[in-house]
C-alpha positions as CSV (number, residue, x, y, z in Angstrom):
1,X,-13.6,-8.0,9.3
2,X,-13.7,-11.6,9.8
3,X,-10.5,-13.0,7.7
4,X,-8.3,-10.4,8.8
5,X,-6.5,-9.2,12.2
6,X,-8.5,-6.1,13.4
7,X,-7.6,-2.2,13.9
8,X,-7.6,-1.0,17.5
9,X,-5.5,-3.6,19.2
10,X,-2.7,-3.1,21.2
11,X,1.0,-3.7,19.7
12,X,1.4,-6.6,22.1
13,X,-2.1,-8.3,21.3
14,X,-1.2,-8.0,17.4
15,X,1.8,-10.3,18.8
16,X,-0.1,-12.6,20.4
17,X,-2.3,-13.3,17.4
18,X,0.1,-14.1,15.1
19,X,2.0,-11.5,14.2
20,X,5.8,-11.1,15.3
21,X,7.0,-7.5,17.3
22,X,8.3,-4.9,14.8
23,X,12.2,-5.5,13.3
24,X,11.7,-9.5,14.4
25,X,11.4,-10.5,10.7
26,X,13.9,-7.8,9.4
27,X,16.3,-9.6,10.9
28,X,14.9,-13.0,10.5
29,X,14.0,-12.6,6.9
30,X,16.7,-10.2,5.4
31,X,16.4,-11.7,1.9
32,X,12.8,-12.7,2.7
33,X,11.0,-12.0,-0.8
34,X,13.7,-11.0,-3.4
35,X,13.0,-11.4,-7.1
36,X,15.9,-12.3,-9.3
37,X,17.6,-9.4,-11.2
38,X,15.8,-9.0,-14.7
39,X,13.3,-6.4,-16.3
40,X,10.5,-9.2,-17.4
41,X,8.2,-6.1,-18.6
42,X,10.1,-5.2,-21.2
43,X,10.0,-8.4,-23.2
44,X,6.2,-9.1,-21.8
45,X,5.4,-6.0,-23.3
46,X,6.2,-6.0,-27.0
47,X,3.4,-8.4,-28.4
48,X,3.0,-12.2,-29.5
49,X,6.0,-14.1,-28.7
50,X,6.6,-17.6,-29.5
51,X,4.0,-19.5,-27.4
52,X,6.6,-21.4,-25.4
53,X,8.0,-18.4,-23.8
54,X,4.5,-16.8,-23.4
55,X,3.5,-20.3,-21.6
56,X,6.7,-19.6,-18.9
57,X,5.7,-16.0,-18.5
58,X,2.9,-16.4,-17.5
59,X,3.9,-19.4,-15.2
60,X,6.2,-16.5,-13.6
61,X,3.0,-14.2,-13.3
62,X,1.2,-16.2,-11.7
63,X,4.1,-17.4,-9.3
64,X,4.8,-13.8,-8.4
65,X,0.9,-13.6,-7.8
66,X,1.4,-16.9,-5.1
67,X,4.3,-15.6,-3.5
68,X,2.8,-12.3,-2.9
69,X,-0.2,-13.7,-1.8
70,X,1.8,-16.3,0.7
71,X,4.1,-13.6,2.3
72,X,1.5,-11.1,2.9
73,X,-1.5,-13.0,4.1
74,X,-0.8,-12.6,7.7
75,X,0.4,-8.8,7.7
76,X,-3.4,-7.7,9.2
77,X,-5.8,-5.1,8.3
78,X,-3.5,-2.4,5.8
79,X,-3.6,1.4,5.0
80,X,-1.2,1.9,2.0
81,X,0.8,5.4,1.8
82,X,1.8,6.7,-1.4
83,X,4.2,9.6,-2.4
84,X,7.3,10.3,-4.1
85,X,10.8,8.0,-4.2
86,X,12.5,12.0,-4.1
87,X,11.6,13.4,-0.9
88,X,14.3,14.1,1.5
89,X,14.0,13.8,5.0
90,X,13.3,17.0,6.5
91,X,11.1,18.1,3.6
92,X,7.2,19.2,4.7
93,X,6.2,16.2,3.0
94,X,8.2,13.7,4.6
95,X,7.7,15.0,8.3
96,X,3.7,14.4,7.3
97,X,4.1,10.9,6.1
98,X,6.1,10.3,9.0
99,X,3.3,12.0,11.4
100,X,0.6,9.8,9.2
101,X,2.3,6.6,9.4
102,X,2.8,7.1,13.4
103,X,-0.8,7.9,13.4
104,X,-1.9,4.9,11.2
105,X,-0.2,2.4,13.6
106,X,-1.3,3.8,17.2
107,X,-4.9,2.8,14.8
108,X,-4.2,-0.3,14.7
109,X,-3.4,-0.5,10.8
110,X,-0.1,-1.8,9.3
111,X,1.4,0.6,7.6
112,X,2.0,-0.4,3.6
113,X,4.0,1.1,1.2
114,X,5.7,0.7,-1.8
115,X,8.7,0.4,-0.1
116,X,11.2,2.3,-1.4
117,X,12.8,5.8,0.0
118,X,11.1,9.2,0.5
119,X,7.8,9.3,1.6
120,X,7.4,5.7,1.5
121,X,10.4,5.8,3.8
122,X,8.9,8.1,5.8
123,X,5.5,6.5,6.5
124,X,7.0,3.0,6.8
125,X,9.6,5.1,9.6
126,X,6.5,6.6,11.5
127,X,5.0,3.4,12.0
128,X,7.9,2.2,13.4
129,X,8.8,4.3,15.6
130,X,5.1,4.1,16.7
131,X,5.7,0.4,17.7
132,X,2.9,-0.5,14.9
133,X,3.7,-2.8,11.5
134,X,5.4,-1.4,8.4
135,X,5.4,-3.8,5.7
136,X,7.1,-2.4,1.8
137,X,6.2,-3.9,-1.7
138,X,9.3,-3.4,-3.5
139,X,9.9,-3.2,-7.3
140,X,12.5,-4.2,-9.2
141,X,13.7,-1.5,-11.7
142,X,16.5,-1.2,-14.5
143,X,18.3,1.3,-11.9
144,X,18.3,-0.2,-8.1
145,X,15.3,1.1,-5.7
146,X,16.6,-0.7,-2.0
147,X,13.8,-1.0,0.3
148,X,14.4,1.2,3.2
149,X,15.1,0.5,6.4
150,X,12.4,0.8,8.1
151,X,10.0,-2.5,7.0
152,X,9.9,-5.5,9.2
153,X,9.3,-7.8,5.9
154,X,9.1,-6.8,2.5
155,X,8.4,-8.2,-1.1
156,X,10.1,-7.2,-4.2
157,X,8.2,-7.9,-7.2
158,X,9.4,-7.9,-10.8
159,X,6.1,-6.4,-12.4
160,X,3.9,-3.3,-11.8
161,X,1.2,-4.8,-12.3
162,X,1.2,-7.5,-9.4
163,X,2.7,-4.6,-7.4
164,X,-0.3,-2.3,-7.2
165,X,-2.4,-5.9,-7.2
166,X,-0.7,-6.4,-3.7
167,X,-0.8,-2.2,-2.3
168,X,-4.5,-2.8,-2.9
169,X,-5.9,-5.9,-2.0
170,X,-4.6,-6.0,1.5
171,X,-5.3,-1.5,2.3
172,X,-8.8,-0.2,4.1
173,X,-7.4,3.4,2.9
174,X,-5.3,4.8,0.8
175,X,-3.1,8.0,1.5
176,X,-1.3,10.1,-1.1
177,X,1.4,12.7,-0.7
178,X,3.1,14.9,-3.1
179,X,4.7,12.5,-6.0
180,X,5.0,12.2,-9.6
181,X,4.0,9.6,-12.4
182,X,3.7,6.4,-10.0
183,X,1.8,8.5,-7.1
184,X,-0.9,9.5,-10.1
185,X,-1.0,6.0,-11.4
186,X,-1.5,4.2,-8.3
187,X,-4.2,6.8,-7.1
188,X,-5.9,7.0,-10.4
189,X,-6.5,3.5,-10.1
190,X,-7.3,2.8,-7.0
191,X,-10.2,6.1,-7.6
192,X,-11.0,3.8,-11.0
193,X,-12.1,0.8,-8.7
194,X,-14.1,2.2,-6.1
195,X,-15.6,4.2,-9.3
196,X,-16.5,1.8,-11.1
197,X,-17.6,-0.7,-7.9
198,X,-14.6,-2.9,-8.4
199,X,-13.7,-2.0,-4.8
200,X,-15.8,-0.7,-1.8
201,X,-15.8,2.7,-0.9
202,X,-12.8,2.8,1.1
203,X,-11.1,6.3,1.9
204,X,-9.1,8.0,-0.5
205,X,-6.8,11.0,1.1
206,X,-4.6,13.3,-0.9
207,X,-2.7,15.2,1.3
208,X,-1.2,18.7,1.0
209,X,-4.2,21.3,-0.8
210,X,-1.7,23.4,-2.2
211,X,0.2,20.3,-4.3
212,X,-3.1,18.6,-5.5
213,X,-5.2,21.7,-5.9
214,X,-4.1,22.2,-9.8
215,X,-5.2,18.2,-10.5
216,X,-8.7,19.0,-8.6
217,X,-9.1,21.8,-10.9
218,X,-8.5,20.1,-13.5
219,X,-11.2,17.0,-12.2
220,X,-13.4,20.1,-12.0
221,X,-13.6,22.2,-14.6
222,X,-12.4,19.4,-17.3
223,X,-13.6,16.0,-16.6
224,X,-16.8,17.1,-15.1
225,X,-17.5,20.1,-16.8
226,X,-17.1,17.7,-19.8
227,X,-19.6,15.1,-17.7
228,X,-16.8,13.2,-18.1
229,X,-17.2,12.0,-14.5
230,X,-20.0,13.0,-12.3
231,X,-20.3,15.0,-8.6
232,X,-19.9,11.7,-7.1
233,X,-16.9,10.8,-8.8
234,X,-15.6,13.8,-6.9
235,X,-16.4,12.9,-3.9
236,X,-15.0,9.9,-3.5
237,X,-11.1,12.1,-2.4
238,X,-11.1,13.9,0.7
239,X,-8.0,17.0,-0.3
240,X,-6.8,17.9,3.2
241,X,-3.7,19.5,4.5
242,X,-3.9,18.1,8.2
243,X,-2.9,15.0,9.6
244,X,-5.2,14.9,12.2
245,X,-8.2,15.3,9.4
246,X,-7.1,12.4,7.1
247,X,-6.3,10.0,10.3
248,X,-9.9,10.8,11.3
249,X,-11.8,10.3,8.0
250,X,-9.9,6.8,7.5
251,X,-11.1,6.2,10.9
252,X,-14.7,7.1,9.9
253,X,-14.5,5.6,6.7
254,X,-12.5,2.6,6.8
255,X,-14.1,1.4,10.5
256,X,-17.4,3.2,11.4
257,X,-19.0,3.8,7.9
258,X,-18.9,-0.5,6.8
259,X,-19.3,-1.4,10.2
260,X,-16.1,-3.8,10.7
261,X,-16.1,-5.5,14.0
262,X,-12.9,-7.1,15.6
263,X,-12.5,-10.8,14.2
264,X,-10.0,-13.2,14.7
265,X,-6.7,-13.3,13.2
266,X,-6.2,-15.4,10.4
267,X,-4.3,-18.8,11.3
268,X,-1.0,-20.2,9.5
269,X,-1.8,-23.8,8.3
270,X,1.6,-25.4,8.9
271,X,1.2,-28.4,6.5
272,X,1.2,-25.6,3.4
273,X,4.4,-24.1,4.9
274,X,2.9,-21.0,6.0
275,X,4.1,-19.1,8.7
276,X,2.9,-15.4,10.4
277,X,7.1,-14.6,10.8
């Protein structure tokens, strides 16, 4: 790691470098990063358009793209939790993201999530408490999803798309709890990347045997069965139920196995308006 803050330091060295205590830019930047009120997918979605409007969208895009890029350049080296928006606290599964995203921090790792509540809640709650970095990507959706309280900056984004761009390009691991539709999509394609050598191996946890064991079955006894995927492909998830065991392989994985060294933080450049807060 050479562009990128390192894992292992100390809360107060992460400060020193360039990035400010947790809850500084909570209150700083309440508003930090909010996307105007409008579902863009649905019109971006049905086809050709008039090539005006297509010109604009895509103009948005790829200003959502820049923003996202700008505001979370300086959050250091990432582990992104997934999991469901409908976990209450108290739940199995939200007292494990919570352990998870304590663990992630006291790492060295900013917690990322997408944001919202429930497990995402959860993790970015852990890491909190922990005194580590919990940073939420946000999406705006036809029915509200507020971030949760426990981010010190966050980014709400008006598509998917540049959503799971961001939960991905900035993540060393990725950690999935119990969830539904988005949980699957985001894990599927984060599996579909390192499968296909898009992105490097980097660790890939579901959490709780019991919940994905039916989806590993069906890996199994369909996809490869069918040589639809091969024994690798399978290999790539560790299925665990402890905490201890997934905070370990990320360790293994994500620092020992690619051999990442501690490298300098990266810089703000003040003359492009940048700033680590």
């Amino acid at each position: 790691m050479t562009s990128r803050e390192q894992p292992g330091k100390p809360v107060e060295e992460r400060v020193h470098s360039g990035i400010e205590s947790p809850g500084e830019a909570a209150v700083e930047d309440e508003d930090w990063g909010r996307a105007p009120s409008s579902n863009e997918e649905i019109p971006f979605l049905r086809g050709p358009q008039r090539r005006g409007s297509e010109l604009l969208r895509l103009l948005r895009i790829a200003a959502e793209f820049l923003r996202g890029f700008r505001r979370l350049h300086f959050v250091g080296p990432c582990v992104t939790v997934f999991g469901s928006a409908r976990t209450s606290e108290g739940q199995p599964s939200y007292e494990t993201a919570r352990a998870i995203g304590s663990g992630l921090a006291k790492m060295g790792f900013t917690v990322m999530t997408g944001g919202g509540p429930g497990v995402m809640e959860a993790a970015n709650r852990g890491a909190r408490e922990a005194g580590g970095r919990s940073v939420g990507c946000n999406i705006e959706l036809p029915e509200e999803q507020g971030h949760n309280p426990y981010l010190d900056r966050w980014i709400t984004f008006r598509y998917f798309f540049v959503r799971k761009v961001m939960l991905v390009k900035y993540s060393y691991a990725f950690i999935a709890l119990p969830g539904g539709y988005g949980t699957l999509d985001e894990i599927f394609e984060v599996l579909t990347l390192v499968q296909t050598g898009k992105l490097q191996d980097f660790p890939i946890v579901l959490v709780d045997r019991a919940y994905w064991q039916p989806l590993i079955d069906f890996l199994d006894h369909r996809l490869l069965a069918s040589k639809r995927i091969s024994a690798e492909d399978l290999e790539l998830l560790l299925v665990t139920d402890s905490v201890q065991e997934c905070l370990d392989f990320v360790t293994q994985r994500a620092l020992h196995q690619f051999g990442l060294t501690y490298g300098p933080a990266a810089a703000p450049r003040r003359w492009l308006g940048e700033s680590a807060r």
